[in-house]
FILUMGU-670084 format. One record per residue (C-alpha): x negated, y negated, z negated. Coordinates in Angstrom, 2 decimals. Last residue first. Layout:
N
rec east=X	north=Y	up=Z
...
***
This chain:
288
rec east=70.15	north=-3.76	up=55.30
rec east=71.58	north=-7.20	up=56.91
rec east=74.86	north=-6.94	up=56.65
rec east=76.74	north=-9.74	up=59.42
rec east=78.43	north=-11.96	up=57.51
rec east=82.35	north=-11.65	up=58.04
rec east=83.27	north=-12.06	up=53.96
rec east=79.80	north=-12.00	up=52.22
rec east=80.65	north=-14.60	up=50.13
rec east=83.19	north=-13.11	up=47.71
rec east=82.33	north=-9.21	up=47.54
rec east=84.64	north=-7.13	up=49.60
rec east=83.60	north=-4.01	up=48.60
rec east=84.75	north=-2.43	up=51.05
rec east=82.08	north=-3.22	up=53.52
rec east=80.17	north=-3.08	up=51.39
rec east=80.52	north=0.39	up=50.75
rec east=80.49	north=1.28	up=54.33
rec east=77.35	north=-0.25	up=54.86
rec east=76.04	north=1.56	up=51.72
rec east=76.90	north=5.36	up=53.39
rec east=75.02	north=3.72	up=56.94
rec east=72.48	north=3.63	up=55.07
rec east=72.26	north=6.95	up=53.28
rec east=72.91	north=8.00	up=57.23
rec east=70.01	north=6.64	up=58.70
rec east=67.83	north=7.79	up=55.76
rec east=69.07	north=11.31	up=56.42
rec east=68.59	north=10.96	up=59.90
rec east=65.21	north=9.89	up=59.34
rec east=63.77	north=12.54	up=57.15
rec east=65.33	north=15.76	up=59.23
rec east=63.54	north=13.91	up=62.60
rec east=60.29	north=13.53	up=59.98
rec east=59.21	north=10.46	up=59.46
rec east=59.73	north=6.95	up=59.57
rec east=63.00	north=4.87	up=58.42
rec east=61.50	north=1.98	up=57.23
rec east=62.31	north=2.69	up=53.77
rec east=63.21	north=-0.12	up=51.58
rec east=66.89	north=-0.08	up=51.51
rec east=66.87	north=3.73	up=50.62
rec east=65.97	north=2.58	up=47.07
rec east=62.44	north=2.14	up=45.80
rec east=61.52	north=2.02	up=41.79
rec east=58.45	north=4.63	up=42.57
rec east=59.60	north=6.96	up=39.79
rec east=63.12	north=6.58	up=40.82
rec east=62.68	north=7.34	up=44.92
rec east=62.38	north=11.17	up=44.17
rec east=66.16	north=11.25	up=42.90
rec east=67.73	north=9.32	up=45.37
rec east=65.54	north=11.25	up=48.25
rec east=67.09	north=14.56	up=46.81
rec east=70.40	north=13.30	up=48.41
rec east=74.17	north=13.97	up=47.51
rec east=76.08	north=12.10	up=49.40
rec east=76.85	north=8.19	up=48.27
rec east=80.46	north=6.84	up=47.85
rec east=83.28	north=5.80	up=50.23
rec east=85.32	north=3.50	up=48.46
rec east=89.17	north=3.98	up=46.66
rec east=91.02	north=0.84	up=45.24
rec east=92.32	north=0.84	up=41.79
rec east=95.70	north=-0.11	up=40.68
rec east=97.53	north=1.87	up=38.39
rec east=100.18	north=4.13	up=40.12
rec east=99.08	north=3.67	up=43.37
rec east=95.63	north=4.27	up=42.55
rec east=96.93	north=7.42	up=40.70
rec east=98.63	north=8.97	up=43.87
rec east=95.80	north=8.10	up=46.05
rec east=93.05	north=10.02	up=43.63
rec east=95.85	north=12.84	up=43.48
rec east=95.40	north=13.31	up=46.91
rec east=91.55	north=12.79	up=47.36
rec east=91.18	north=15.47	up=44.28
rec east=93.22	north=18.26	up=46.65
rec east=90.89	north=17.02	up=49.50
rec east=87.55	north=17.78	up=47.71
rec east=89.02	north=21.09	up=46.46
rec east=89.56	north=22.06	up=50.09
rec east=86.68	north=21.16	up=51.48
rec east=84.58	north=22.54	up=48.88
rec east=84.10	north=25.45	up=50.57
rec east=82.81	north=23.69	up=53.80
rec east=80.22	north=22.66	up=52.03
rec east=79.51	north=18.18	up=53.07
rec east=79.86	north=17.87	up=49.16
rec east=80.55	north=13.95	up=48.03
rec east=77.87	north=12.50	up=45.47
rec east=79.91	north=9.26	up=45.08
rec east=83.86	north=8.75	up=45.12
rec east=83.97	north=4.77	up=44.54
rec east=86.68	north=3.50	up=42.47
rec east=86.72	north=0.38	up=43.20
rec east=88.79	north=-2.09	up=40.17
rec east=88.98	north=-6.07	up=41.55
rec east=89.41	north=-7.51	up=38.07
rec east=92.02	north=-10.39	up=38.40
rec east=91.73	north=-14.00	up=37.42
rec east=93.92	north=-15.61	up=34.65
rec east=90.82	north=-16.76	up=32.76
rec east=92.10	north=-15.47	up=29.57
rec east=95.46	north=-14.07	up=29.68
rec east=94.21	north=-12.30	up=32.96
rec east=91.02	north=-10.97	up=31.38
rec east=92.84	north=-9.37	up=28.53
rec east=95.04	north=-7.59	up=30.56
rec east=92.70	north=-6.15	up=33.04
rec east=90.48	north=-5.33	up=30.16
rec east=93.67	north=-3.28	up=28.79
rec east=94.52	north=-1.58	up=31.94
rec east=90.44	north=-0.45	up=31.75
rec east=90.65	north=0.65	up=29.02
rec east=94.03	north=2.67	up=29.85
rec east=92.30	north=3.98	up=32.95
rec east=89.47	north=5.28	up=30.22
rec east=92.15	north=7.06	up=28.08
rec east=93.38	north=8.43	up=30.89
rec east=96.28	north=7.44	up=33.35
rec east=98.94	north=10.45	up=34.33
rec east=99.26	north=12.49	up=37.23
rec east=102.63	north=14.20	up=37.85
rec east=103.00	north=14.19	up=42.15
rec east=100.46	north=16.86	up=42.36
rec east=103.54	north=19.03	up=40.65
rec east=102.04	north=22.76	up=39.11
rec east=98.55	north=22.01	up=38.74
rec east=99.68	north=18.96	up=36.68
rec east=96.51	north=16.50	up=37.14
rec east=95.43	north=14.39	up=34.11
rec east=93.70	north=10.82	up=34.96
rec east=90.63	north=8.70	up=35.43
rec east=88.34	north=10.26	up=33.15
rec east=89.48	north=13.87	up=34.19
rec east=88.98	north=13.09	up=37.90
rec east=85.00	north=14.43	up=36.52
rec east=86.44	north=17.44	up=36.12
rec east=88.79	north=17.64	up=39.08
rec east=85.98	north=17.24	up=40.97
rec east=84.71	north=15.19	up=44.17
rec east=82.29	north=12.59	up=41.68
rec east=83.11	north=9.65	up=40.62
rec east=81.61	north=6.10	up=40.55
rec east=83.50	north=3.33	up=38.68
rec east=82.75	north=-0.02	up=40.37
rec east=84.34	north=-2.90	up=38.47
rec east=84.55	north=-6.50	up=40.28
rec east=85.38	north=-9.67	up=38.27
rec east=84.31	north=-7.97	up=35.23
rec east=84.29	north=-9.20	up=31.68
rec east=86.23	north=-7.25	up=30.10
rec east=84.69	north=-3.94	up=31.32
rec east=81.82	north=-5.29	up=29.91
rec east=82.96	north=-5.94	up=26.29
rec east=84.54	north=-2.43	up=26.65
rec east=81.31	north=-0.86	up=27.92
rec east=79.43	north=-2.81	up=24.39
rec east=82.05	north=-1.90	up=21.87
rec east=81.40	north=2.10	up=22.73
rec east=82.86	north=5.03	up=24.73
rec east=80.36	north=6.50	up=26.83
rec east=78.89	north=5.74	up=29.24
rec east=76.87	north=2.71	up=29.39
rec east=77.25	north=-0.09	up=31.76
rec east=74.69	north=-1.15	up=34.02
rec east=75.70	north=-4.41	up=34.91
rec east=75.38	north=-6.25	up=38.63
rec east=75.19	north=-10.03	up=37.88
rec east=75.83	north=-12.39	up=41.40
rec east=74.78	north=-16.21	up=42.24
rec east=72.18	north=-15.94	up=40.20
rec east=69.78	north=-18.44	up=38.44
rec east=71.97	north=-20.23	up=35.50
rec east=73.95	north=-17.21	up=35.65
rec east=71.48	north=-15.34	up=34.30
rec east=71.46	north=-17.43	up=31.41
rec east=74.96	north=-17.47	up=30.54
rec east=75.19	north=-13.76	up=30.94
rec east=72.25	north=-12.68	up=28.34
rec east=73.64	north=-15.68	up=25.64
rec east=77.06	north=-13.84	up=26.38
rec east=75.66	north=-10.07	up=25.66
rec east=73.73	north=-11.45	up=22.90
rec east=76.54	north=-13.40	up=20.90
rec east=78.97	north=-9.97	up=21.56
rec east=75.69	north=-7.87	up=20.20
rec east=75.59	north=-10.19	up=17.12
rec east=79.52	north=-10.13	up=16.82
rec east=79.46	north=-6.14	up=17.08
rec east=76.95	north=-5.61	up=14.75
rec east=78.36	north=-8.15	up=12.15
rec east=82.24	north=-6.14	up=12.09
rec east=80.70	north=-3.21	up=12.05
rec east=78.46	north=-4.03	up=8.94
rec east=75.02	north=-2.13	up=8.89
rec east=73.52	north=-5.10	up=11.34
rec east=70.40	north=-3.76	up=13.17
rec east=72.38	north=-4.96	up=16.09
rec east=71.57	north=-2.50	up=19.42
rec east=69.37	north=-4.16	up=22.25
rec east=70.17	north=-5.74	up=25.36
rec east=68.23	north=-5.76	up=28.35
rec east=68.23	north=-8.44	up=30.85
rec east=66.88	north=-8.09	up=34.34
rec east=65.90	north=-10.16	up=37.13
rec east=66.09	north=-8.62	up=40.46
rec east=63.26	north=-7.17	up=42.56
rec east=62.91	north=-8.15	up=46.34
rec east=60.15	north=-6.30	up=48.14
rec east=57.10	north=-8.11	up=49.37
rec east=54.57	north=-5.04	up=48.67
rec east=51.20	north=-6.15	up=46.78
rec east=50.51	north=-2.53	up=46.69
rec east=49.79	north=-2.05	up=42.94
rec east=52.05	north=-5.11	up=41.93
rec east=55.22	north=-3.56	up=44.32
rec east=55.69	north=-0.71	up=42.63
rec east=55.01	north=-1.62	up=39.17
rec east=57.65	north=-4.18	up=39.64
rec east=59.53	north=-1.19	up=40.98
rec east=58.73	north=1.33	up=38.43
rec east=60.27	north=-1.97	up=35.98
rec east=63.66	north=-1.85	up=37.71
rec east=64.25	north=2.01	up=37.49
rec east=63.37	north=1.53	up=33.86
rec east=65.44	north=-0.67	up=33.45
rec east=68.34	north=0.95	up=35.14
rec east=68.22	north=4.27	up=33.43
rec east=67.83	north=2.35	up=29.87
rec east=69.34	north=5.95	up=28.26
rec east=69.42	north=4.60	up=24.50
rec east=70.28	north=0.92	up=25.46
rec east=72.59	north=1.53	up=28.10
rec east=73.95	north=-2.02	up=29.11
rec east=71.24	north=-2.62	up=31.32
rec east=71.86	north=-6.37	up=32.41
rec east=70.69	north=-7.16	up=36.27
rec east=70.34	north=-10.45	up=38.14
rec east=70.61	north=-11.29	up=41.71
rec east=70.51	north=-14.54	up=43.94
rec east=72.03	north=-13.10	up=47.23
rec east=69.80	north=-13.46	up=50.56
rec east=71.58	north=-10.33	up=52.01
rec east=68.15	north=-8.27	up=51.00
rec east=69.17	north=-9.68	up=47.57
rec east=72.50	north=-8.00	up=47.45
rec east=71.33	north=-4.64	up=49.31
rec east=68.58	north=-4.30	up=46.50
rec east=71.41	north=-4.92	up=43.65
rec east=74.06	north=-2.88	up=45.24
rec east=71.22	north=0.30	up=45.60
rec east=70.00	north=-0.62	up=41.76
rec east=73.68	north=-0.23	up=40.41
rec east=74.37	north=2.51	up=42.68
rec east=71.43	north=4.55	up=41.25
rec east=71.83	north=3.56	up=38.03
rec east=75.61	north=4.65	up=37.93
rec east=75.00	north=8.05	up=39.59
rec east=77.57	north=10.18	up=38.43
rec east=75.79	north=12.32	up=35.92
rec east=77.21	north=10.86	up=32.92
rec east=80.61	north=10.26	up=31.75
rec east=82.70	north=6.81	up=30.77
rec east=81.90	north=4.96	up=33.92
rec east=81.33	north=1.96	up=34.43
rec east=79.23	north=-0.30	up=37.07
rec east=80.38	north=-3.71	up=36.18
rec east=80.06	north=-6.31	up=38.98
rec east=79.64	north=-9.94	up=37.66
rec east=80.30	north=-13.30	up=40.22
rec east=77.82	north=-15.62	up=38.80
rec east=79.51	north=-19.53	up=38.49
rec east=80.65	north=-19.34	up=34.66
rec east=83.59	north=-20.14	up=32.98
rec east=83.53	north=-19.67	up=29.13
rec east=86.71	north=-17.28	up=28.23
rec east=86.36	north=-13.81	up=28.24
rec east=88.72	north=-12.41	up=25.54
rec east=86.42	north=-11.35	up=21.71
rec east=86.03	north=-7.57	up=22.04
rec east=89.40	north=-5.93	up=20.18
rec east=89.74	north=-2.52	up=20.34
rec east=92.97	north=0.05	up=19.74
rec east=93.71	north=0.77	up=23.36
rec east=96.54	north=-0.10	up=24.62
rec east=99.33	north=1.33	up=27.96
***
């Protein structure tokens, strides 16, 4: 498998272990797991930094700066992350833009290294020179996906006929060729999660939910990623954006319909740790 791009290899060493949140559609929740991995990190007494990738859309940063907001009109001790944001070169030439934004995506990950023991990034959708410069530069990529064949589309093509004939898309392939790349490099692997976020609990979907589970296994087999547990579908994600709070910083109070929900997002982010496998973190107790 190539793709037909060329982002300069990764190369420098650097001590900040960097977790790429990609995904090459919208709608599947990449801010929101971005900012939930980023609260859990620092509630686990992890150094954190953030780099918004998505300079048009800017999901993450603005999710970050609610919080600071947040917590300087209630003088609330909640953990907020650094951030970087990158802007677009104002270079007309291709070849400048992309060696200005390269120069500015290191310079970003160089300093927040400096502070952080881990960098989640906000990657934008989309394919663009920027993603692919992430995607290189992974040590763990998190690609969230939601229980439908149409969003299985960026991974890989499904024959309705044989479930056993699925075949790499032009994302997997991307992602094939940042493996690559970062192995002739550094010669250390990219630990690629698929995480299947925003899973229906109808019992109608049941069936189409475990029809995309099979060919999920099939293609991991086939090209290497491993399959998480991902978020349910909650209205509390979406009304905790405005304030900058994730699930992490609710005590749990409220209504009996409130709290089990809350009891159950967490339990959902356990679980993802838990398979996440981040270095560190290996037998220490969670503490979110």
């Amino acid at each position: 498998m190539s793709v037909a791009y060329a982002p300069t290899p990764v190369s420098a060493p650097r001590m900040a272990h960097v977790i790429v949140v990609g995904n090459q559609k919208g709608g599947a929740g990449k801010s929101t797991v971005a900012m939930h991995i980023i609260v859990a990190l620092m509630r686990m007494g992890r150094r954190t930094g953030a780099l918004d990738l998505d300079v048009r859309q800017r999901s993450l940063t603005r999710y970050i700066e609610n919080r600071g907001r947040w917590i300087a009109a209630r003088g609330a001790k909640l953990p907020a992350p650094q951030i970087f944001e990158l802007h677009e070169s104002a270079q007309r030439s291709l070849d400048l833009a992309e060696a200005e934004d390269e120069a500015a995506f290191r310079a970003a990950l160089r300093r927040l290294s400096e502070t952080c023991d881990f960098i989640v990034i906000d990657s934008p959708g989309g394919d663009s020179f920027m993603a692919r410069l992430a995607h290189t530069w992974a040590d763990t990529l998190i690609t969230p996906l939601n229980d439908s064949f149409v969003d299985f589309d960026l991974l890989g093509s499904f024959d309705e006929n044989c479930a056993d004939i699925v075949r790499p898309s032009i994302y997997s392939e991307m992602v094939w060729d940042s493996r690559k790349k970062k192995a002739l490099a550094v010669r250390t692997p990219i630990d690629w999660v698929v995480l299947r976020n925003r899973t229906s609990t109808s019992r109608i979907e049941a069936k189409n939910k475990q029809r995309v589970g099979e060919a999920l296994k099939t293609l991991s087999q086939r090209i290497g990623f491993r399959l998480a547990p991902g978020l349910s579908e909650r209205v509390i994600y979406r009304e905790l954006f405005p304030q900058g709070l994730t699930m992490l910083d609710l005590d749990g109070e409220g209504d009996g319909e409130m709290k089990m929900g809350h009891l159950a997002a967490r339990q959902e982010l356990r679980d993802l740790f838990i398979t996440l496998k981040l270095p560190g973190l290996d037998g220490e107790p969670l503490k979110f």
